[in-house]
C-alpha positions as CSV (number, residue, x, y, z in Angstrom):
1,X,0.0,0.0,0.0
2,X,1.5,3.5,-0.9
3,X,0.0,7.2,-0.6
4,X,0.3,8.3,-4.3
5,X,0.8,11.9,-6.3
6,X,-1.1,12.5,-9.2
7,X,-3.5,11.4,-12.1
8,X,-6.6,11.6,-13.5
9,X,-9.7,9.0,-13.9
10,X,-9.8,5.9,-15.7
11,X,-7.1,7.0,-18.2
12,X,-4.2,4.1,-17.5
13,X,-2.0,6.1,-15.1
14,X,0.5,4.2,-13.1
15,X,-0.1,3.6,-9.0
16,X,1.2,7.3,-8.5
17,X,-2.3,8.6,-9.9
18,X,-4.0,7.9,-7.0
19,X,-4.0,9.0,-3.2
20,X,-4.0,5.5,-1.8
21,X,-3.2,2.1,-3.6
22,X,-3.7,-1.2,-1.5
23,X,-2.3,-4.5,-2.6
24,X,-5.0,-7.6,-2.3
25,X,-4.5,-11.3,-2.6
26,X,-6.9,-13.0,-4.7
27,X,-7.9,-16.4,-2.6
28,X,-9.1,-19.7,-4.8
29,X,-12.4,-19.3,-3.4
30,X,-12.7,-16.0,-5.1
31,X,-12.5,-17.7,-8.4
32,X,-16.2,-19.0,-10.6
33,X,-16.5,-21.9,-12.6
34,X,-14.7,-19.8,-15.7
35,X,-11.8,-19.6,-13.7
36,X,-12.7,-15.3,-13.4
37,X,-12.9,-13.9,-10.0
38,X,-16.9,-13.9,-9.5
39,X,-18.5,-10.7,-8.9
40,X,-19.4,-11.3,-5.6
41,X,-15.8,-11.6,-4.7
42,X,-14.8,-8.6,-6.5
43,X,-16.8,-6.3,-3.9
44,X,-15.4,-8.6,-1.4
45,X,-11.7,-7.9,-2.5
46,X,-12.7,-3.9,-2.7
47,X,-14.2,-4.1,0.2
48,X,-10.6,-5.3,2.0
49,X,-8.7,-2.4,-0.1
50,X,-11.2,0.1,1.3
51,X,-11.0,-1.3,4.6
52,X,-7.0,-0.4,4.3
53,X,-7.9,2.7,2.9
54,X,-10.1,4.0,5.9
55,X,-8.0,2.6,8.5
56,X,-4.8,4.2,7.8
57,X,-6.8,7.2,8.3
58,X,-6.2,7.1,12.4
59,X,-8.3,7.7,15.3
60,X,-9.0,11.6,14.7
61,X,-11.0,10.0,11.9
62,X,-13.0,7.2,13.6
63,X,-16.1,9.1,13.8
64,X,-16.9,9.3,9.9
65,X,-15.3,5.6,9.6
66,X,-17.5,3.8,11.6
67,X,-20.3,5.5,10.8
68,X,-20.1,5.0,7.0
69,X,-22.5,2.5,5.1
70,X,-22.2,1.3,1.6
71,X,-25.7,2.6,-0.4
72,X,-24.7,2.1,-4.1
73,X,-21.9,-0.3,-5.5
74,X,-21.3,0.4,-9.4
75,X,-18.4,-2.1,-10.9
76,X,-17.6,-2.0,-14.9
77,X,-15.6,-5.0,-16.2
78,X,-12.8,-3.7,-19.0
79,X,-10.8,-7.3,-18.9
80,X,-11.2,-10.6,-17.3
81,X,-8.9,-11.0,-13.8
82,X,-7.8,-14.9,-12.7
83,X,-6.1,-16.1,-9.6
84,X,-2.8,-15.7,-11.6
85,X,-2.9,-11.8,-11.6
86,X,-3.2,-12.1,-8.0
87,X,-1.9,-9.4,-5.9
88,X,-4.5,-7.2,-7.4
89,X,-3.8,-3.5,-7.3
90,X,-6.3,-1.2,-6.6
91,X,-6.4,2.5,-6.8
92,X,-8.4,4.6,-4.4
93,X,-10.0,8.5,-4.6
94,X,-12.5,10.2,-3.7
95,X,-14.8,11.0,-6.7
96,X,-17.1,13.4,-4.6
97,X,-18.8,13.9,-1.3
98,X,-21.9,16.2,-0.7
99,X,-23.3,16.9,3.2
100,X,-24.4,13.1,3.9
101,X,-22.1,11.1,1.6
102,X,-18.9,10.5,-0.4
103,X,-18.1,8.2,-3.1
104,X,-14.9,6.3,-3.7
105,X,-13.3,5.4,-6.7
106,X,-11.6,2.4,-7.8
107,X,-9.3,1.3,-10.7
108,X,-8.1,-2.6,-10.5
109,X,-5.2,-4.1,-12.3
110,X,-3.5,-7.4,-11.7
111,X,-0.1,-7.6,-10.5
112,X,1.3,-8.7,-13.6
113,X,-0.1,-5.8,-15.6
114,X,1.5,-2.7,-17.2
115,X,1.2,0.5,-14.9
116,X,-0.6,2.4,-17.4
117,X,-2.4,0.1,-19.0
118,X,-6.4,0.3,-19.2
119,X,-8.1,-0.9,-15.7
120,X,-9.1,-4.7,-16.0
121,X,-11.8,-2.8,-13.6
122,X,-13.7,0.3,-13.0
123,X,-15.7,0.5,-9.7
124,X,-17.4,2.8,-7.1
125,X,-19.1,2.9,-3.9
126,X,-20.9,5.3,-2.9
127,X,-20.9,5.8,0.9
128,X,-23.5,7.4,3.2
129,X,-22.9,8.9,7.0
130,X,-25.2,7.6,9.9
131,X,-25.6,8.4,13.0
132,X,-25.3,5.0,14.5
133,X,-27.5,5.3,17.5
134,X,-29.9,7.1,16.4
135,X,-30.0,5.2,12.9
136,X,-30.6,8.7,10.9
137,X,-27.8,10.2,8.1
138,X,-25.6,12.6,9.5
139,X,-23.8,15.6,8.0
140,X,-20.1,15.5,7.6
141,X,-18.3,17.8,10.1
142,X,-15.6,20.0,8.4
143,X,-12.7,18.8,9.1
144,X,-14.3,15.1,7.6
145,X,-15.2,17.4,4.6
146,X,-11.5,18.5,4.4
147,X,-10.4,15.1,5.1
148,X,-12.3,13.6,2.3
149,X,-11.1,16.8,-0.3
150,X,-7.3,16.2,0.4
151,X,-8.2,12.6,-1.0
152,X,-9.3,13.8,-4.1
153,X,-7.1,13.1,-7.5
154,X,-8.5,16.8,-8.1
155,X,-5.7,18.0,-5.5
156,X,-3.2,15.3,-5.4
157,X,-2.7,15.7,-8.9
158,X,-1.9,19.9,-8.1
159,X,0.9,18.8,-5.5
């Protein structure tokens, strides 16, 4: 996993062209009968990276982490991936936020392929912010707002 410096979206950049890029295995059992990784899986394996991603964040940031809920998953194939491109490498951003959600990005490659090659995968999630206890959305504070921003390919690509 590596914070990264610049790039823009779905264009074949190398792992620099994103704020965070997490390394994840691809298991047997993530495999179908085609020998692909299933679908299923491939939110599964996102899920890890963006698991990474969140954590490395810290405590300051625990508030928006564990109160963040997956409401829309979007994934675009480009290429097939099999166990033997295995450890994936996927590309995290934020795409956008607004005052009860953000969206994250992704852009998967196998191991094996060339840096800025076209994405074997395209995907987002888009993430909502609840209050936990009271089981309503909340707004992002500011400094989760600025948090979020100084994720965005947007500004890491004007470093």
């Amino acid at each position: 996993m590596n914070a990264a410096k610049a790039g823009l979206e779905d264009v074949g950049l190398d792992d620099s062209a994103y704020p965070f890029v997490a390394e994840v295995g691809i298991r047997w059992s993530d495999m179908d009968a085609f020998g692909h990784v299933n679908h299923a899986r491939m939110v599964t394996l996102m899920e890890e990276a963006r698991i990474a991603w969140l954590l490395s964040a810290g405590e300051e940031y625990a508030p928006l982490i564990t109160s963040a809920m997956i409401v829309h998953v979007d994934i675009r194939y480009q290429a097939q991936l099999r166990h033997d491109d295995s450890p994936l490498r996927i590309g995290m951003w934020i795409k956008n936020f607004r005052s009860v959600d953000f969206t994250i990005g992704y852009e998967i490659r196998g191991a094996h392929a060339d840096p800025v090659s076209r994405p074997a995968c395209v995907a987002s999630t888009q993430m909502a912010v609840v209050d936990v206890e009271k089981h309503t959305l909340r707004r992002l504070s500011p400094g989760e707002k600025d948090y979020l921003k100084a994720w965005s390919r947007r500004l890491v690509a004007s470093r």
